[in-house]
C-alpha positions as CSV (number, residue, x, y, z in Angstrom):
1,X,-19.8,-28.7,2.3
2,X,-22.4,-26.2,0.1
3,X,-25.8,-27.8,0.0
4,X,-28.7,-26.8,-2.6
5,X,-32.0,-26.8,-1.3
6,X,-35.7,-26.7,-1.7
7,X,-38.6,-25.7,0.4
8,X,-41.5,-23.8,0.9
9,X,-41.9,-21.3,3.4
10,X,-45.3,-18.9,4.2
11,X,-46.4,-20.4,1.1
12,X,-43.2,-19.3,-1.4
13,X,-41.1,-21.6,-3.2
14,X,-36.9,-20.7,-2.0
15,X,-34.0,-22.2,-3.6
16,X,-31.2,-21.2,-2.0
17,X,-28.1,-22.5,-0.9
18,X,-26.3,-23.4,2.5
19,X,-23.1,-24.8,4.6
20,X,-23.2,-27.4,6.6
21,X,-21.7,-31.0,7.6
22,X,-24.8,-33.1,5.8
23,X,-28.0,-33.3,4.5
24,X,-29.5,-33.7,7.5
25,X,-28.0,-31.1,9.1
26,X,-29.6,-28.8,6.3
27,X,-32.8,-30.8,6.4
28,X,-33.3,-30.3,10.6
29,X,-32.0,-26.7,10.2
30,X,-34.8,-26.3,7.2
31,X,-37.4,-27.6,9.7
32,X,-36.3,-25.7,12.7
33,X,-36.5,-22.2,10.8
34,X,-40.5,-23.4,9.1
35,X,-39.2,-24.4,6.1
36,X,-40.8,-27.4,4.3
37,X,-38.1,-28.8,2.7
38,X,-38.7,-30.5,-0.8
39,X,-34.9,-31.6,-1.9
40,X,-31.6,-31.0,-0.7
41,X,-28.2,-31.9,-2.9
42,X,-25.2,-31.3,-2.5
43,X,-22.9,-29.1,-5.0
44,X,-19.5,-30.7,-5.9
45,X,-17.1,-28.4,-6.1
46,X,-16.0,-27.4,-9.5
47,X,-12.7,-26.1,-8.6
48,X,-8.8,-27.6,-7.9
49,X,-7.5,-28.2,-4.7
50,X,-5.2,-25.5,-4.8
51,X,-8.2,-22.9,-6.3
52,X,-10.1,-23.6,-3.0
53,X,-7.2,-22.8,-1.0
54,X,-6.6,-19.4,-2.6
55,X,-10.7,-18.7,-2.9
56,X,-11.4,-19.5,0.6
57,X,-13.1,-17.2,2.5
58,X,-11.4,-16.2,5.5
59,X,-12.7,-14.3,8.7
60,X,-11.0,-11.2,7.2
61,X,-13.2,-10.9,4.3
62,X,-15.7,-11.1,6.5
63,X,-14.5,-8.3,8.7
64,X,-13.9,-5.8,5.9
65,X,-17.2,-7.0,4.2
66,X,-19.5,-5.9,7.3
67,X,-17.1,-2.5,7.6
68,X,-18.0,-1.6,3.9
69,X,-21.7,-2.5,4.3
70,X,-21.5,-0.8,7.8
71,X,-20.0,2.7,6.2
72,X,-22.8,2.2,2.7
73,X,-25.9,1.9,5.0
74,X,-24.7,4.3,7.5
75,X,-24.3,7.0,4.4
76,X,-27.9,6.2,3.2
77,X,-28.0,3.6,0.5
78,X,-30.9,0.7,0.5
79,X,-29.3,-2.9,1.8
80,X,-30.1,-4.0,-2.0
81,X,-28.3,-1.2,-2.7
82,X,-25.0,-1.8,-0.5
83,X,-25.0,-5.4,-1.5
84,X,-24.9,-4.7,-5.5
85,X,-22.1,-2.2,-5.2
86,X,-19.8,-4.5,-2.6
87,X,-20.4,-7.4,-5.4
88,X,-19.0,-5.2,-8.1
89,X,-15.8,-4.5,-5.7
90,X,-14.9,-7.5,-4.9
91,X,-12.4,-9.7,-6.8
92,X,-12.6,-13.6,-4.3
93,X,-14.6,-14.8,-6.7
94,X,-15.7,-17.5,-3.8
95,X,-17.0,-14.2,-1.7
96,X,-18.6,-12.9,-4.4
97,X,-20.9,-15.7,-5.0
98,X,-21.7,-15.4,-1.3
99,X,-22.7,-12.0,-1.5
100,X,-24.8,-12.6,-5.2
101,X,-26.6,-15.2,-3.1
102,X,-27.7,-12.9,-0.2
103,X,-28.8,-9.9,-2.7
104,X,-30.7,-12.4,-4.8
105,X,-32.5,-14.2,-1.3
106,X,-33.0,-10.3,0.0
107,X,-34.9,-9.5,-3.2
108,X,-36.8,-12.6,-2.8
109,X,-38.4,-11.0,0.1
110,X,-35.7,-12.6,2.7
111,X,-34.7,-10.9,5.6
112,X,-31.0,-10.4,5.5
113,X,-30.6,-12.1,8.8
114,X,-32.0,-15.0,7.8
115,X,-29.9,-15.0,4.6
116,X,-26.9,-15.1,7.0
117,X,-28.4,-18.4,8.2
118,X,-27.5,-20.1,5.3
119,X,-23.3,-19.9,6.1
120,X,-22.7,-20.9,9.9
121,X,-19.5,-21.5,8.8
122,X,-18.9,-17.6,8.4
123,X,-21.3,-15.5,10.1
124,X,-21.4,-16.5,13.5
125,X,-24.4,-16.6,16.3
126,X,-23.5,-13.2,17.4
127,X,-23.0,-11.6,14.1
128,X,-26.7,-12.8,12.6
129,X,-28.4,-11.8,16.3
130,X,-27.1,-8.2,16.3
131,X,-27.9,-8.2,12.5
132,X,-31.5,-9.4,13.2
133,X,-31.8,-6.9,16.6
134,X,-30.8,-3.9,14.0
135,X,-33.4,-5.2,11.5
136,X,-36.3,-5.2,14.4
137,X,-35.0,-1.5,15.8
138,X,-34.2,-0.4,12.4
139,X,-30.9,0.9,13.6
140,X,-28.9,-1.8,11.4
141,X,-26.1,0.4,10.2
142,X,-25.1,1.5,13.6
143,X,-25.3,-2.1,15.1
144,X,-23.4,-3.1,11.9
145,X,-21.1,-0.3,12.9
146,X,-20.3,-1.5,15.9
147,X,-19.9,-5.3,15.2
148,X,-17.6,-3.7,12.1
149,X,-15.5,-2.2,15.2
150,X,-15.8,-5.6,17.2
151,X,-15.1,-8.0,14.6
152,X,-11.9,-5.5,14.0
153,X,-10.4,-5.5,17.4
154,X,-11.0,-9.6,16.7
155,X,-8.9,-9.9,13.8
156,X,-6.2,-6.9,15.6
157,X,-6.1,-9.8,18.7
158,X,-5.9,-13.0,16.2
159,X,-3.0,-10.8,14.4
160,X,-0.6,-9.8,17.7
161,X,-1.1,-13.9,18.7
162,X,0.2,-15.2,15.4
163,X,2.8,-12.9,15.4
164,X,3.8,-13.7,18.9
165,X,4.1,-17.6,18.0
166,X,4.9,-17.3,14.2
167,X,8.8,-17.1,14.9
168,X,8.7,-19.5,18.0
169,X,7.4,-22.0,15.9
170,X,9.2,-21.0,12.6
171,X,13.1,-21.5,15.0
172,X,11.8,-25.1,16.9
173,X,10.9,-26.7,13.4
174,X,13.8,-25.9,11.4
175,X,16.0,-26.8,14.5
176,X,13.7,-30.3,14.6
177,X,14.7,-30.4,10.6
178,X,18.2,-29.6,11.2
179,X,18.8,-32.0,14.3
180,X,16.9,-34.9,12.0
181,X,18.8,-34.5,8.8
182,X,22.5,-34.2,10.9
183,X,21.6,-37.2,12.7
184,X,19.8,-39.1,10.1
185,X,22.2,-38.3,7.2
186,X,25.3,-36.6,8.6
187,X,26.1,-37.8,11.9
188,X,26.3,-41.4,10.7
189,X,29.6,-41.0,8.2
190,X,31.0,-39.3,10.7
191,X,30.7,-41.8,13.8
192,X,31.9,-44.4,11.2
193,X,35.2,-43.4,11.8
194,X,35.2,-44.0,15.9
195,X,34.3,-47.4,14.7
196,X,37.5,-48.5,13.3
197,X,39.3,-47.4,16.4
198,X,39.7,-49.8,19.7
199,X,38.6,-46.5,22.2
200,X,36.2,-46.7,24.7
201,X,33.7,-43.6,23.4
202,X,31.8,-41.8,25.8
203,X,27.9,-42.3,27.0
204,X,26.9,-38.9,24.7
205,X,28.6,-40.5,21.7
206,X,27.3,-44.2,22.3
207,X,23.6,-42.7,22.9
208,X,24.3,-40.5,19.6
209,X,25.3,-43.8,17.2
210,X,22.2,-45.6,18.9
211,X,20.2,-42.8,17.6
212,X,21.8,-41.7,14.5
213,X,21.7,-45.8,13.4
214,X,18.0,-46.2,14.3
215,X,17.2,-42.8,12.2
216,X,19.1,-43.6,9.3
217,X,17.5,-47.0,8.8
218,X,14.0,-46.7,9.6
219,X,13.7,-42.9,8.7
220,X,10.9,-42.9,6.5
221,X,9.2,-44.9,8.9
222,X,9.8,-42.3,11.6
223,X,8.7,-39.9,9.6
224,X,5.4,-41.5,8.5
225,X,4.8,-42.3,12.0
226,X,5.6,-38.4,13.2
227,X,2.7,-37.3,10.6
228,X,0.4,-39.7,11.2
229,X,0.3,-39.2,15.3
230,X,0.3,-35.1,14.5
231,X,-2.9,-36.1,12.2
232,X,-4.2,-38.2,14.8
233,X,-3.4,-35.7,17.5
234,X,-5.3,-33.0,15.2
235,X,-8.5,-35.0,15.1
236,X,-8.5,-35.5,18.6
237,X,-7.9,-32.0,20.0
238,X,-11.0,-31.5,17.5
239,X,-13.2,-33.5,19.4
240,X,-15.1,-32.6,22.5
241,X,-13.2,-34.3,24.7
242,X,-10.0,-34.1,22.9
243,X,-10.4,-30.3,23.3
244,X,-11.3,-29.8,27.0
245,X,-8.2,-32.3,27.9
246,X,-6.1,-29.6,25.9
247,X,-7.9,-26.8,26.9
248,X,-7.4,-27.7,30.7
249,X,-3.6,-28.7,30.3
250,X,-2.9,-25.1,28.9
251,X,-4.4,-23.7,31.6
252,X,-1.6,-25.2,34.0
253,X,1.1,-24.0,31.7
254,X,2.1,-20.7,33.1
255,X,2.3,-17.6,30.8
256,X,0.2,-19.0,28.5
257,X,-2.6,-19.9,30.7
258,X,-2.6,-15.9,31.6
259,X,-3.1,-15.1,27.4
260,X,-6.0,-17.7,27.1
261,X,-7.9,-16.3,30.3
262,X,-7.6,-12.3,29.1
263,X,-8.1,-13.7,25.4
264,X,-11.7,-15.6,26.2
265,X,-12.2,-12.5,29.1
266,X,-11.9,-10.0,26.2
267,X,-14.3,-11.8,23.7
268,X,-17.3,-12.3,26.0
269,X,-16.8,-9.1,28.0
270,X,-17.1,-7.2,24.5
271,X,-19.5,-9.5,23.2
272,X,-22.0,-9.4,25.9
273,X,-21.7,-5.8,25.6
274,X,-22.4,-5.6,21.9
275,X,-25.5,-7.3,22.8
276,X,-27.1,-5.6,25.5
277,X,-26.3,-2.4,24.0
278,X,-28.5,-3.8,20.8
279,X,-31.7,-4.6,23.2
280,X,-30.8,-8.4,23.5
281,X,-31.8,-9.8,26.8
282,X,-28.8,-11.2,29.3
283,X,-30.0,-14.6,28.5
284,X,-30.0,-14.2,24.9
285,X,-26.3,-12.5,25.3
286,X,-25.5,-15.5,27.5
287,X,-26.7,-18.3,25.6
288,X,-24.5,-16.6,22.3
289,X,-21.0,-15.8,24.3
290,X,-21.4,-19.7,25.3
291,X,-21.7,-20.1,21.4
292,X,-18.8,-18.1,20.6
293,X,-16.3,-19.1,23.1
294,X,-14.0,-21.4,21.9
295,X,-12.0,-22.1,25.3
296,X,-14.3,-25.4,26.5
297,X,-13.1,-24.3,30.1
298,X,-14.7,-20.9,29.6
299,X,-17.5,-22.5,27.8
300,X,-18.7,-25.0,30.8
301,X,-18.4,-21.9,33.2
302,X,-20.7,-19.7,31.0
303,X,-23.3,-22.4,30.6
304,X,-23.1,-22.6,34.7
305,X,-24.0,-18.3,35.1
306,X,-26.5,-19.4,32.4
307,X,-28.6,-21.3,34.1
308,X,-28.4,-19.4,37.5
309,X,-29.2,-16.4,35.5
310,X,-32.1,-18.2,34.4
311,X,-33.5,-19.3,38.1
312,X,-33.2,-15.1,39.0
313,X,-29.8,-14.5,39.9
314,X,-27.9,-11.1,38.9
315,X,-25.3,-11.6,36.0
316,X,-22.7,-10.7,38.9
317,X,-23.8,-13.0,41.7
318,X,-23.7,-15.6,39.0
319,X,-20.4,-14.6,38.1
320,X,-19.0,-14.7,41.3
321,X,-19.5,-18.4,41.7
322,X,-17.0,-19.4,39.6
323,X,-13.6,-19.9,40.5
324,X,-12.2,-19.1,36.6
325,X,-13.7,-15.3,36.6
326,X,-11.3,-12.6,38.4
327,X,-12.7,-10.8,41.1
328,X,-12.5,-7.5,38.5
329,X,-14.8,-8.4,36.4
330,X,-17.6,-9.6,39.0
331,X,-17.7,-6.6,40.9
332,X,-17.6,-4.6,37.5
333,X,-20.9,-6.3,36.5
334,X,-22.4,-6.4,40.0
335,X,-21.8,-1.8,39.8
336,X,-22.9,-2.1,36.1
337,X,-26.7,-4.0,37.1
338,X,-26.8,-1.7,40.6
339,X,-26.6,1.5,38.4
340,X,-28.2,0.1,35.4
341,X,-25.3,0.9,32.9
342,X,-24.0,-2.8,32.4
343,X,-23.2,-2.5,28.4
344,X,-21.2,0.7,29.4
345,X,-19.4,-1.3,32.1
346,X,-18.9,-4.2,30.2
347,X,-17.2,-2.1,27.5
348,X,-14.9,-0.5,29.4
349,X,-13.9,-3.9,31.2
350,X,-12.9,-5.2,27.4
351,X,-10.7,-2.6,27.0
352,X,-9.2,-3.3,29.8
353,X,-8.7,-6.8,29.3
354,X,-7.6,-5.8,25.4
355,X,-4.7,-3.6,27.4
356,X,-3.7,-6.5,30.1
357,X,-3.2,-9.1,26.8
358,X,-1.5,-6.8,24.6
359,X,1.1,-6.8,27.8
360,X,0.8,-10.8,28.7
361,X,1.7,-11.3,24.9
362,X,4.5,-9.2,24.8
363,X,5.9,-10.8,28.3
364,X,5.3,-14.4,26.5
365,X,7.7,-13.1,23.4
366,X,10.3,-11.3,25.6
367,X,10.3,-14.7,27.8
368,X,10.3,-17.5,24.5
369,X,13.1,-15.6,22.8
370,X,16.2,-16.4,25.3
371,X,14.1,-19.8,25.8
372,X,14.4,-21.1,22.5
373,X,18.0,-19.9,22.7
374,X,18.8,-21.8,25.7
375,X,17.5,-24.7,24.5
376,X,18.9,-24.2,20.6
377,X,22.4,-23.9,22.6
378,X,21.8,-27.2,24.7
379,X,21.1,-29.4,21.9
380,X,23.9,-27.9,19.6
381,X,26.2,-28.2,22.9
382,X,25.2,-32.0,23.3
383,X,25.6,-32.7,19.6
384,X,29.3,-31.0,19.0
385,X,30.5,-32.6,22.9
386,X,29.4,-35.9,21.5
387,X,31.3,-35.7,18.1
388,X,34.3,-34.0,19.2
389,X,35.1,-35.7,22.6
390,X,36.3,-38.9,21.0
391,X,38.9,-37.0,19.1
392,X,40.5,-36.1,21.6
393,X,40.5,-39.3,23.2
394,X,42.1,-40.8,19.6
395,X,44.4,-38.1,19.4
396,X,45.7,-38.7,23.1
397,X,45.8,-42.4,23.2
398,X,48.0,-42.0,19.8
399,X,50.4,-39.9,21.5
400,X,50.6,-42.9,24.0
């Protein structure tokens, strides 16, 4: 939800605007930052359901936003500057507000990190830290450079996943339609004509009619039950608890369980790296990879090196006392603090984790292919034997 707010801050009177899940969220969040906070409202939105859906900004237009800003700064031009020209390109008209919003708090005499602030929803913990360490070294458009770079390989990772499980998931729902619609609507005037016939039918057939009757008379209850456990399901996978349950199951399923591991290995490896490499402290890098992980397995483990970190132990002494982190990566950052290189070392280990999930994703579509197959050929098998076996069984006891 967008929320407009008041409030005075070093003795200057900002009006700016903000995401978040409530007005208290914004008013904590205005207190937190030294804001005194004189109204906060919330702005309805003026546009259709379907306008949203096609104006929403997505992570992309974030990506290619910080690579043009990256590339403007780099060749010389004032932030101001940058953010004028990008506002001119751009044709999301939900975006381009966004970007009017942070030229307008800039020239107000806000730092562009803390403009940031104002969308958790799209800049993330990492992105506004490295934005606010280039501000304080005055080395923003080679930090934005490199988080251009980062956010790339991101959205290169998010791409090769979806297209691994886009045609999985495209063959097992329009074989769930299929099966539904023969059984519900098809299946039923068929078995009719067993009925009519004294023949003993066979367990397959029996099961089938059982089925195919239940389906064809409470159907649309089925199917409002099948949406509303999927929407219930949703909700709770989006919970805390909901999520580490699913997070931990997937991480018994073999295959998979390899993708998540390299997946979360590669985010933090590279993000920590980014970090470091910018002059933020291990704990500060820590403390925003727990932020940015989205596995809660991973999540709990990070917050554990945390806080041994914090009592004075070495990033790879920490490492190494939990189970979930390959040996690889903890000797990797115990040679990266010995030699004093560790956002070199951390770099070169996300590449290497970039290279071992490129090759577990293409072993996961090589192995779901003949596995759909298999079990596309099982259920058409079960269908057809139990449709067609009583045929023969009327056409032999009529030649009795």
């Amino acid at each position: 939800m967008l929320y407009k707010y008041k409030a005075i801050k070093n003795n200057k009177r900002i009006v700016a605007k903000i995401e978040a899940d409530s007005e208290t969220s914004v008013i904590n969040y205005l207190r937190e930052n030294d804001y005194f906070p004189l109204s906060v409202k919330q702005i309805k939105a003026g546009f259709s359901s379907l306008d949203m859906l096609i104006n929403r900004v997505n992570f992309s237009d974030i990506v290619d936003f910080t690579r043009q800003l990256a590339i403007m700064l780099n060749a010389g031009l004032t932030l101001v500057d940058a953010l004028d020209i990008i506002q001119g390109q751009i044709k999301k008209v939900a975006l381009q507000k966004i970007i009017k919003d942070l030229d307008k708090q800039i020239k107000a005499g806000t730092s562009f990190s803390s403009a940031l602030r104002n969308y958790p929803k799209l800049f993330s913990n990492l992105y506004i830290a490295l934005v606010k360490s280039g501000e304080a070294s005055g080395k923003l458009s080679e930090i934005l450079l490199r988080l251009a770079d980062d956010l790339e390989k991101q959205r290169e990772l998010r791409g090769k996943l979806k297209g691994a499980m886009t045609y999985p998931i495209i063959v097992v729902s329009a074989m769930v339609a299929v099966m539904f619609i023969m059984i519900t609507f098809v299946i039923p005037k068929m078995l009719n004509l067993y009925k009519d016939f004294n023949v003993i039918l066979p367990l397959s057939t029996r099961v089938l009619i059982a089925v195919s009757d239940i389906t064809s008379a409470y159907w649309p209850i089925i199917l409002g039950l099948t949406v509303a456990i999927v929407i219930s399901l949703k909700i709770f996978f989006s919970s805390p608890v909901g999520k580490k349950m699913l997070d931990t199951a997937l991480f018994k399923i073999p295959i998979i369980n390899n993708i998540i591991k390299i997946s979360a290995l590669v985010n933090s490896t590279r993000t920590l790296s980014i970090l470091i490499a910018s002059g933020v402290s291990i704990l500060d890098g820590l403390d925003i990879v727990i932020e940015t992980t989205t596995n809660s397995v991973y999540k709990e483990s990070f917050k554990e090196v945390y806080k041994k970190v914090e009592k004075g132990k070495s990033l790879g002494s920490a490492l190494a006392t939990e189970k979930i982190f390959p040996q690889i990566l903890i000797q990797m950052a115990m040679v990266g603090e010995s030699t004093g290189n560790l956002y070199d070392t951390l770099m070169r280990l996300s590449k290497y984790f970039e290279f071992e999930s490129e090759s577990a994703i293409k072993a996961m579509t090589t192995l779901i292919e003949p596995a759909i197959l298999i079990v596309l050929g099982f259920g058409v098998g079960i269908l057809v034997l139990s449709v067609i076996t009583p045929i023969y069984q009327l056409t032999g006891s009529l030649n009795q």
